[in-house]
C-alpha positions as CSV (number, residue, x, y, z in Angstrom):
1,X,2.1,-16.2,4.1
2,X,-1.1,-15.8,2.4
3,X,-0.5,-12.3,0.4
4,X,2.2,-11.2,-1.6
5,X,2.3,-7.5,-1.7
6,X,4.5,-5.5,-4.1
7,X,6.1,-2.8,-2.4
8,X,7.1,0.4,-5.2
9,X,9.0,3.2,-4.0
10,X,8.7,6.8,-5.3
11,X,11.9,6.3,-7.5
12,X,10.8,3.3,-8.7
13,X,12.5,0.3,-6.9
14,X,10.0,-2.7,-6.4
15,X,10.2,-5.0,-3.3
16,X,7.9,-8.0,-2.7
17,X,7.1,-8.6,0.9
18,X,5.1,-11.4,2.3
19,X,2.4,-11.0,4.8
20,X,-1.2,-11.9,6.6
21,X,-2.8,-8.9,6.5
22,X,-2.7,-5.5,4.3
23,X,-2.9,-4.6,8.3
24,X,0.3,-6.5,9.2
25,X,2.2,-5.8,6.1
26,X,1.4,-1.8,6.5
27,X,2.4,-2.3,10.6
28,X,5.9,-4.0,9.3
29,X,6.1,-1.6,6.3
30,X,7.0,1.2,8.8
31,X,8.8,-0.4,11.6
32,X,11.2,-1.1,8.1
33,X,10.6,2.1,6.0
34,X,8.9,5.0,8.8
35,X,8.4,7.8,6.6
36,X,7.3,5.6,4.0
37,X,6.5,7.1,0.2
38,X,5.2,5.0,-2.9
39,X,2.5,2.1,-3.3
40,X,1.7,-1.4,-2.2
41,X,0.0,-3.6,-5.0
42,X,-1.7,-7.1,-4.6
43,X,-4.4,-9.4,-5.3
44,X,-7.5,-10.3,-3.1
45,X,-9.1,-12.8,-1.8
46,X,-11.8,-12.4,-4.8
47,X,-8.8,-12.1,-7.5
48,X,-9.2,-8.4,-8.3
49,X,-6.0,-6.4,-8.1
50,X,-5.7,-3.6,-5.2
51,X,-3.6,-0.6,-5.0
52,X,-2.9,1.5,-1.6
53,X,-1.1,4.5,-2.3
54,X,0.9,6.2,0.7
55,X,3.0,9.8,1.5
56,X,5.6,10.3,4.2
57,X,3.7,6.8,6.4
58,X,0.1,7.6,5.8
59,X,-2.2,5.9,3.8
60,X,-3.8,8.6,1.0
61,X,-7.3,7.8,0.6
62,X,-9.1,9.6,-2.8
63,X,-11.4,11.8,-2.7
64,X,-15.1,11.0,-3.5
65,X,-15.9,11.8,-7.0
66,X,-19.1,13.5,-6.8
67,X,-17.5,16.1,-4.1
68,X,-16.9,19.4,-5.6
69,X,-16.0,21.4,-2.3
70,X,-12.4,20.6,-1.2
């Protein structure tokens, strides 16, 4: 596999899962885990680390920081 993702649950216990894709890995993430809660951390093809954060099997994306309406 090319990536190797770390896979942290909310309470803390880390998993390291193999995969192709951040697509695939998220795909097989919830066929294994469907209401998923926690992080997935790994490094890309350019070396810098990445971090996707999701709740309950969605991805959370950040707001932009020059928004101030919510």
């Amino acid at each position: 596999m090319r990536y190797e993702y770390t896979v942290t649950k909310e309470g803390g216990e880390a998993e390291l899962m193999k995969a192709m894709s951040w697509k695939k890995l998220f795909k097989s993430l919830l066929l294994k885990y469907p209401k998923f809660s926690g992080w997935c951390t790994y490094f890309n093809k350019k070396g810098h680390i990445q971090v996707k954060a999701l709740h309950n099997g969605k991805i959370v994306h950040e707001r932009k920081r020059n928004q101030t309406s919510y």
